[in-house]
N, C-alpha and C positions, 0 to 999 in steps of 0.2 A: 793609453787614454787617460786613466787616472793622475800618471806626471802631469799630464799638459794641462788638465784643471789644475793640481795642483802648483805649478809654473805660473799660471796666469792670475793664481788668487794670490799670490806671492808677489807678482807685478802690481797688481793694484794696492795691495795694499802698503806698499812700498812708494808707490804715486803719490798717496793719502800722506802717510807718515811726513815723505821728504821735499811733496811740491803742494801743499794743502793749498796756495791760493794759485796754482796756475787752473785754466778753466775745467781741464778733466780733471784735478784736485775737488773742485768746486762739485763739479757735476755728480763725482761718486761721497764725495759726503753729504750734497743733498738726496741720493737715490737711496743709499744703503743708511747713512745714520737718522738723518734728520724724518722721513718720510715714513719710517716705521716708529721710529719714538713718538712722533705726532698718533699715528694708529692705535700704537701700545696706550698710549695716553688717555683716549677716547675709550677703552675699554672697563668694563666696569665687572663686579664681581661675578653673575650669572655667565657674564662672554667666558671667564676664565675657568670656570667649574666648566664648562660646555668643553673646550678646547683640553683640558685635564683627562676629562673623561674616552672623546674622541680619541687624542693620542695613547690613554693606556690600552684603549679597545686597539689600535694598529698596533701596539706592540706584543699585544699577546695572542694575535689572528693565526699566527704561526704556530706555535704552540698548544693553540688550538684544535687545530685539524688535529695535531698530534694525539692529544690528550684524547680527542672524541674520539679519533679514527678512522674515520672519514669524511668525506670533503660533504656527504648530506646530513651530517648529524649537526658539520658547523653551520650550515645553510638555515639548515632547521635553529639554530641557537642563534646565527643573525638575525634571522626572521622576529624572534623571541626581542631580540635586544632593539631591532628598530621600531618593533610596537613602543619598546622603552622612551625611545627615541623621540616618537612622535607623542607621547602623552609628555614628555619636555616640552617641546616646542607646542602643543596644544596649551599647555598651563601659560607657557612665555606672552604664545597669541593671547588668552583670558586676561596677562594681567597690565599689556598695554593696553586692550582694549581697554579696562576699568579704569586706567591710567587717562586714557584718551577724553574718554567722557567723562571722568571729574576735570581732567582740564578746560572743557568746551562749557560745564555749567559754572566753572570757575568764572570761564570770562562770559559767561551767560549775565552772573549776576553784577559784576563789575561793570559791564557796560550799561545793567539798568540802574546802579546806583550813580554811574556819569551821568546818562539821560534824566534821570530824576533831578540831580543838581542842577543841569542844565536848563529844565523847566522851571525850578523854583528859581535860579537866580533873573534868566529871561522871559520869562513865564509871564502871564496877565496877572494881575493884581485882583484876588478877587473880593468882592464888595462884601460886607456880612449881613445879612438881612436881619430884620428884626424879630427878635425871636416870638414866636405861637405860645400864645399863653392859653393853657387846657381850658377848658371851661364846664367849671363845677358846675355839680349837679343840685336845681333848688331843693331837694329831698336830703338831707342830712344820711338818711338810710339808706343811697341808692351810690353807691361808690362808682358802679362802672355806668357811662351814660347807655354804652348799648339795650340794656337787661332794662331801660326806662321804654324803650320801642316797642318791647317783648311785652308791656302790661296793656 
């Protein structure tokens, strides 16, 4: 079983290597190179700490059971690490959220500083009325006119 994967991954890439533009040349250099480089690409620092972590937890699952002794001490210490797990991904959700809505009041204010330009350049023109001149009070002594109604 293991030759004939072995055999067949030897075929293909033997396709790749010595017929790269015929269409199953095409086809497997867009499934296997180009389609995971695109993925790998999109990946950002927290994906890769995430994927580090996952992979050294399967590598040492084994060793595990070993170590503890039996197979409910490792349960009991999954259980441990997926609490882990989820205050990860609980922090991840917090900080798209925060993410999210500073983006939304981002284009919050962006679109009322368009709509405000948009009103002042097409906007009515407004008239300035004449300005209210106070009107002193005939008592030198008496500053605020209200406190003249109070005598």
């Amino acid at each position: 079983m293991i030759a004939g994967i072995y055999g067949l991954l030897v075929v293909l890439m033997l396709v790749m290597r010595l017929a790269p533009q015929s269409w199953f040349g095409r086809v497997l250099m867009r499934q296997v190179v180009e389609l995971p480089l695109q993925y790998l690409g999109k990946l950002e620092r927290h994906h890769l700490i995430f994927v580090i972590l996952i992979v050294a937890m399967a590598m040492v699952a084994g060793e595990l059971v070993l170590a503890l002794g039996s197979v409910d001490a490792a349960l009991i210490y999954a259980l441990d690490v997926s609490f882990y797990i989820d205050g990860l991904l609980m922090t991840l959700a917090l900080a798209s959220l925060a993410r999210t809505r500073s983006g939304l009041a981002y284009l919050r204010a962006s679109a009322a500083m368009k709509i405000g330009r948009l009103r002042r350049v097409f906007g009515r023109r407004r008239t300035r009325s004449a300005r209210r001149t106070s009107v002193k009070p005939s008592n030198d002594d008496d500053r605020d006119p209200a406190f003249t109604l109070a005598a």
